[in-house]
C-alpha positions as a printed NumPy array, in Angstrom:
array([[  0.   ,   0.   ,   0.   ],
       [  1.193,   3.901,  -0.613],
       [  1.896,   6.115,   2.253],
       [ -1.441,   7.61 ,   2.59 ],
       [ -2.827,   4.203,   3.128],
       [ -0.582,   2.918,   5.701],
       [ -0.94 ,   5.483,   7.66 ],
       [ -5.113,   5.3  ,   7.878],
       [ -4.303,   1.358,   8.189],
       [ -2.139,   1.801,  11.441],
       [ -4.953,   3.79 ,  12.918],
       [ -7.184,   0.737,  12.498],
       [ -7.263,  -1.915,  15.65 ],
       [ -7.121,  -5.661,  14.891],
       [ -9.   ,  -8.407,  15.617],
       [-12.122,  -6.398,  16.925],
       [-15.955,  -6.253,  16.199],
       [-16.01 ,  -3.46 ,  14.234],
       [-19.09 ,  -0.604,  13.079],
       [-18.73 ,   1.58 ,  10.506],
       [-20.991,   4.625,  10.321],
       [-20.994,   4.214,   5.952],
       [-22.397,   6.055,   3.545],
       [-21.152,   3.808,   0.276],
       [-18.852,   7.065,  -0.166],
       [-14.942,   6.955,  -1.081],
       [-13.915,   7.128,   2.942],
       [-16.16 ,   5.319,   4.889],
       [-16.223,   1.882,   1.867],
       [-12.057,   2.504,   2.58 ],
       [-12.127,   2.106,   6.085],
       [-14.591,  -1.019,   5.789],
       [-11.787,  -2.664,   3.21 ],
       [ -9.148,  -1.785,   5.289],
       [-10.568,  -3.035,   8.233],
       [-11.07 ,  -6.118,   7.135],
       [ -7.588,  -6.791,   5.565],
       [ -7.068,  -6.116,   9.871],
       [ -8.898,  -9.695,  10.689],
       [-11.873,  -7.694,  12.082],
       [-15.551,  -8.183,  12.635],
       [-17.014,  -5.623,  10.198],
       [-20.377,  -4.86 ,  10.262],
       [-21.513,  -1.494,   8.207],
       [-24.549,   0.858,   9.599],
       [-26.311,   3.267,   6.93 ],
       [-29.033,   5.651,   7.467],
       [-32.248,   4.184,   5.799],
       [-34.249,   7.101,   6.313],
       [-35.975,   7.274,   2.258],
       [-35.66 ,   5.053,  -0.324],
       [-34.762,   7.02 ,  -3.098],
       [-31.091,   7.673,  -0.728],
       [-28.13 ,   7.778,  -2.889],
       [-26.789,   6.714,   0.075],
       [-28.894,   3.481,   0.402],
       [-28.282,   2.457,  -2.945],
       [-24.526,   2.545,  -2.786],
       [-24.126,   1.127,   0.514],
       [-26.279,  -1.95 ,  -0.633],
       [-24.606,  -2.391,  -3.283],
       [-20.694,  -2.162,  -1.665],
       [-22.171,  -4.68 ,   0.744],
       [-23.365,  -7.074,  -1.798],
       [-20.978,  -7.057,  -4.155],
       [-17.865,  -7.035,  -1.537],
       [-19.52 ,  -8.931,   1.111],
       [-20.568,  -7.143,   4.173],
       [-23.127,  -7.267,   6.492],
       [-25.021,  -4.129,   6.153],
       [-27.619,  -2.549,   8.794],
       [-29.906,  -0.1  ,   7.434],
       [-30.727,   2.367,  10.481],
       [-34.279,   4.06 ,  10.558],
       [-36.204,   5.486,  13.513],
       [-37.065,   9.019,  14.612],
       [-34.814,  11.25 ,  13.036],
       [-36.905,  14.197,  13.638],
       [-37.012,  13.863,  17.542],
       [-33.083,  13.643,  17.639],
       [-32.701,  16.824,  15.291],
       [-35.048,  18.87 ,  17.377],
       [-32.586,  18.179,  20.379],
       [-29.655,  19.564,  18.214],
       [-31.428,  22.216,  16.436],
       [-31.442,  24.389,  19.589],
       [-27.427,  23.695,  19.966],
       [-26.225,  24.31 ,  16.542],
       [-27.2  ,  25.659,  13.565],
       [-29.332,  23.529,  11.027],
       [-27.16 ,  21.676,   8.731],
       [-24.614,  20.676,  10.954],
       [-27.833,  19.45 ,  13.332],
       [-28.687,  17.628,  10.283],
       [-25.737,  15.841,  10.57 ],
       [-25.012,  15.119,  13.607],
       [-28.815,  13.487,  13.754],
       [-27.907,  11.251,  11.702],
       [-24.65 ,  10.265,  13.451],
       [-26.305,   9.446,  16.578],
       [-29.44 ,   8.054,  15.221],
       [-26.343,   5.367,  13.502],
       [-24.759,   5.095,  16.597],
       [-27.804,   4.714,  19.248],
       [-28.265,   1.376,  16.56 ],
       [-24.723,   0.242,  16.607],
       [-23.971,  -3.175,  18.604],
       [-20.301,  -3.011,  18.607],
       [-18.2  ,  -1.292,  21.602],
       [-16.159,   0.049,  18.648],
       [-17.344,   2.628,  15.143],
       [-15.373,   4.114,  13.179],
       [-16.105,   7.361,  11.121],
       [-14.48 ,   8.975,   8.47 ],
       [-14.086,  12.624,   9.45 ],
       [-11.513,  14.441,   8.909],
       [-10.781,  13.333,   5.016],
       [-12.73 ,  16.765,   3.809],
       [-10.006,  18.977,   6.042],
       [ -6.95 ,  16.834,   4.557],
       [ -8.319,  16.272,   0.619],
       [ -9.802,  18.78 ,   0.112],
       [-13.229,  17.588,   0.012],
       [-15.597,  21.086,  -0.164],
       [-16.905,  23.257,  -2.94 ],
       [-15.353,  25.683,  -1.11 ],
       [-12.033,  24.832,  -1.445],
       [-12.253,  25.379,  -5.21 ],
       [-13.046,  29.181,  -4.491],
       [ -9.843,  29.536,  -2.26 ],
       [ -7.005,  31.663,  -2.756],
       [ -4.703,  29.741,  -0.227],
       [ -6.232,  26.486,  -0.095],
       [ -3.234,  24.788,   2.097],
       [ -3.479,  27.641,   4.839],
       [ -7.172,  26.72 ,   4.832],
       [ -7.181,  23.335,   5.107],
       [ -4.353,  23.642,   7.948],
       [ -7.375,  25.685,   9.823],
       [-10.208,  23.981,   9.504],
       [ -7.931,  20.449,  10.61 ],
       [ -6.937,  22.415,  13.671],
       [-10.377,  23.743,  14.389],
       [-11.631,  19.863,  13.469],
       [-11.172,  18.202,  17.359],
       [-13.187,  21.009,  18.815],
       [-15.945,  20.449,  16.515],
       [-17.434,  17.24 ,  14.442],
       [-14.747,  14.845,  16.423],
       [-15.826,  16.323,  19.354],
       [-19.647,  15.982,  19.225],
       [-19.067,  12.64 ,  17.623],
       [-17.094,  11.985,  20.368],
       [-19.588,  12.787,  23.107],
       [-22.551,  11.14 ,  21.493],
       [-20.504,   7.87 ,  21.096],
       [-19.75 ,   7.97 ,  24.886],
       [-23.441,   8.378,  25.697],
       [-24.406,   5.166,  24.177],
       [-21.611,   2.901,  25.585],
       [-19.495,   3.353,  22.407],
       [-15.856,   4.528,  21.571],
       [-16.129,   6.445,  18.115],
       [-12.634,   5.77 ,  16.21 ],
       [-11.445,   8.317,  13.4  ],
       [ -8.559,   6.587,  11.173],
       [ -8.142,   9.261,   8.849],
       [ -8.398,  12.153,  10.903],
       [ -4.457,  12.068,  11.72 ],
       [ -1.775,  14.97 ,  11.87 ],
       [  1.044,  12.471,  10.088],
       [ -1.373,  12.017,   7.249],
       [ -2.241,  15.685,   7.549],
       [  1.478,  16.894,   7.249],
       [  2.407,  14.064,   4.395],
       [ -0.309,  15.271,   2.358],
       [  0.406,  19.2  ,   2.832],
       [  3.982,  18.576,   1.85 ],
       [  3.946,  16.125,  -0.517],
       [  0.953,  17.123,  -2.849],
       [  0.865,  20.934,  -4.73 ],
       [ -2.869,  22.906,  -4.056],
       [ -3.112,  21.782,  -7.865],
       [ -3.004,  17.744,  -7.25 ],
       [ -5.578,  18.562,  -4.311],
       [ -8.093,  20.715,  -6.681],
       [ -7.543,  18.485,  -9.459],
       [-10.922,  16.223,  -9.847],
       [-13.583,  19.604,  -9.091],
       [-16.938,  17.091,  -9.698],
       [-15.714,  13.94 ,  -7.531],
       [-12.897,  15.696,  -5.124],
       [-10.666,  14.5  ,  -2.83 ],
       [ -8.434,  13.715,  -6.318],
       [ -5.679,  12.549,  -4.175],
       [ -7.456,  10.121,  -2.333],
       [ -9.099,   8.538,  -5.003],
       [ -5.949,   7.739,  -6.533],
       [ -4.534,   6.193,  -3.343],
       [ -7.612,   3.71 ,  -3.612],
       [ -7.609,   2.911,  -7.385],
       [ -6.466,  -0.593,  -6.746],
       [ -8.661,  -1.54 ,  -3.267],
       [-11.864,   0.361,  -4.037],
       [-14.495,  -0.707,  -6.917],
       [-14.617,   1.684,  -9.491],
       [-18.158,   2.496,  -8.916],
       [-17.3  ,   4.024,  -5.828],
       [-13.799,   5.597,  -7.056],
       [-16.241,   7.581,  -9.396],
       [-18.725,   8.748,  -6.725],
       [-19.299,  12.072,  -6.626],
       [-19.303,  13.646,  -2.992],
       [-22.185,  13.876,  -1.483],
       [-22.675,  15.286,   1.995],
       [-24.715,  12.722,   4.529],
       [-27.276,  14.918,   5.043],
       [-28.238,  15.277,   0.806],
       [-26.663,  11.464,   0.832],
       [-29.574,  10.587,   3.232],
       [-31.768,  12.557,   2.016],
       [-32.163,  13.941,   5.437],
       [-32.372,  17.659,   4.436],
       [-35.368,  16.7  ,   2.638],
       [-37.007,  15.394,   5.926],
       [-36.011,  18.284,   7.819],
       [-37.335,  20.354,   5.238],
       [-40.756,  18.628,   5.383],
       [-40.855,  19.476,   8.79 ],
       [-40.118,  23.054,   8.582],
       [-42.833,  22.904,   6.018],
       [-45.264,  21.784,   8.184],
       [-44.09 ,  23.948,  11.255],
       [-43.089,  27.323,  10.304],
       [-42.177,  27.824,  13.665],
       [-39.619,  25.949,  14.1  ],
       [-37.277,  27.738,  10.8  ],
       [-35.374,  30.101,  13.033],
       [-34.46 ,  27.65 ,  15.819],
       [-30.738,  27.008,  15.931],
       [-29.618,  29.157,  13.302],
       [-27.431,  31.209,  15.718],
       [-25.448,  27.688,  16.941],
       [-21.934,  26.847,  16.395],
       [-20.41 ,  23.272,  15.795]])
């Protein structure tokens, strides 16, 4: 394996049951093959939250054709988001609903995520409108622990668990800052995380290799929910929209 893969495999334990929160996306099907070459239990939760998920339909497909148990999650999405919405503001609520509705399903003591891969390749649309894309990738890594590893964190704790995050790691961070120009990183504008991809072209079907990004919460489709709800509730548009992640 390259250097960006061996260092996301040494993060990985061995011999464990293993969850992965997976979305059928480039990072989370990555972890769930390297996991396995670790001689762990793998099991793979997805959000199954509407059936027309692009989400859904990938991870049923990684697990079918690769062969992994796959749980789809469902339950009340809405009830969890309401708890956040008053925290943070709404799309990062939508999120993080979805992470704990995963992990309140999640059997295994261990669950992986794959945060932190945005912050290291480059993984936003608005990286592409940067004019020192390095200096703000090195920012928003920094600013990562306090935020989406954090919450993750704490949510994991609540239900028993002990979230894992191989990629999110400051020798992979470094390697990648000094060993790739802001060109490499920008290169693939439709897919992203360019870099990445190629470090998976021979461990990762190509039908996931040529997934475009999709955040969980379009993934999921759960925007659409929430939207449905503000819809139906006018009142509850403003709630949240002041929070911080």
């Amino acid at each position: 394996m390259n250097t960006i893969l061996n260092i996301i495999f040494k993060n990985i334990p061995e011999g464990k049951d293993l969850a992965i929160s997976f979305s059928g996306g480039l990072d989370s099907s990555l972890l769930a093959v390297l996991a396995r070459m670790k001689n762990n239990r793998v099991r793979l939760y997805t959000l199954s939250l509407d059936t027309r998920s692009r989400d859904l339909e990938y991870s049923r497909r990684f697990a079918r054709e690769m062969g992994f148990e796959l749980v789809e999650v469902s339950g009340d999405l809405i009830e969890i988001f309401m708890r956040w919405s008053g925290k943070i503001d709404r799309v990062k609520a939508e999120v993080i609903a979805g992470i704990e509705l995963v992990v309140s399903k999640v059997q295994e003591k261990y669950i992986m995520f794959g945060s932190g891969s945005e912050e290291i390749f480059a993984g936003y649309d608005r990286h592409y409108r940067s004019n020192d894309l390095k200096s703000l990738l090195r920012d928003e890594f920094n600013r990562l622990g306090d935020m989406e590893i954090k919450y993750i964190g704490l949510i994991a704790s609540e239900y028993n668990k002990e979230a894992l995050f191989p990629i999110y790691d400051r020798e992979l961070f470094e390697y990648v800052m000094n060993n790739y120009s802001e060109e490499e990183l920008l290169r693939d504008r439709d897919r992203k995380k360019w870099v990445l991809r190629q470090a998976c072209l021979d461990i990762l079907p190509e039908y996931i290799l040529n997934r475009p990004k999709q955040a969980l919460q379009y993934g999921s489709r759960i925007n659409r929910i929430v939207s449905r709800l503000f819809s139906s509730n006018p009142q509850h548009r403003t709630r949240g929209a002041q929070g911080h992640l």
